[in-house]
C-alpha positions in Angstrom: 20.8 16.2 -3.3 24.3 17.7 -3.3 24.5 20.2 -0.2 26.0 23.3 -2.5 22.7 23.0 -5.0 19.5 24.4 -3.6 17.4 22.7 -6.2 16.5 19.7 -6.5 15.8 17.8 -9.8 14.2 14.9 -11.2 17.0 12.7 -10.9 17.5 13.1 -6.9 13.6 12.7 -6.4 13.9 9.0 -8.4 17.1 8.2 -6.2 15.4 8.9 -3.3 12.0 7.0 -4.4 13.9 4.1 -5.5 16.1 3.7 -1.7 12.5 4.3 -0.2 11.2 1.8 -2.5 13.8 -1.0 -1.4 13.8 -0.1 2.7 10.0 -0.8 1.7 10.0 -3.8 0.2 12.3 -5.3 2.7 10.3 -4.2 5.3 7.0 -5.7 4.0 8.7 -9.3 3.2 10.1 -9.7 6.8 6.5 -8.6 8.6 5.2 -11.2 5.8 7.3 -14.3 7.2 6.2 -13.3 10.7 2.7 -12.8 10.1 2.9 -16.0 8.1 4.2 -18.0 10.9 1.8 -16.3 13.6 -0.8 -17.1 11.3 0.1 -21.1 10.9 0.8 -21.0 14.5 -2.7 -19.8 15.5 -4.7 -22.0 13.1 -3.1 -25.1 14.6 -4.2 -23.7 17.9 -7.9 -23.4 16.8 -8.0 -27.0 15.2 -6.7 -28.6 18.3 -9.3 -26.7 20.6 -12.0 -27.9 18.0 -11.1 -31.6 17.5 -10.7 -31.3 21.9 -14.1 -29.7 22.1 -15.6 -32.1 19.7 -14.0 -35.2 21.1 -15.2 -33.9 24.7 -18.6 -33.9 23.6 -18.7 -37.0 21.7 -17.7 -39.1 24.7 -20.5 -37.2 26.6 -22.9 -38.3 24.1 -22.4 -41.9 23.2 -24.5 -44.5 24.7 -22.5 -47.1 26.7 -23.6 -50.8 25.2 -23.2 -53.6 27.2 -23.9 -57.3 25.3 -23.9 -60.1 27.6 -24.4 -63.5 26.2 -27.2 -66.3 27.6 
């Protein structure tokens, strides 16, 4: 909007939806290659802890065998 016009017209409202538009979708794909990585990040965590947790408790319940020969 030109600062000598007090109205404003179609034309400045689709300028000013279209700059909003782009700050937007800029915005959206830089928070989506964070949240992406974050997100990677913290399923590797929870694996690990699961295949830990599972491997603790497998140890705990195997039976030791012992074979001895006559």
């Amino acid at each position: 909007m030109s600062p000598e016009s007090s109205t404003i017209t179609r034309a400045d409202l689709e300028a000013r939806f279209r700059e909003l538009n782009g700050e937007v979708a800029t915005e959206v794909e830089s928070a989506r290659s964070k949240l992406l990585a974050v997100g990677a990040a913290a399923a590797v965590v929870v694996l690990a802890i699961a295949y830990m947790a599972g491997r603790r408790r497998g140890r705990s319940r195997s039976a030791v065998v012992e074979v001895r020969r006559i």
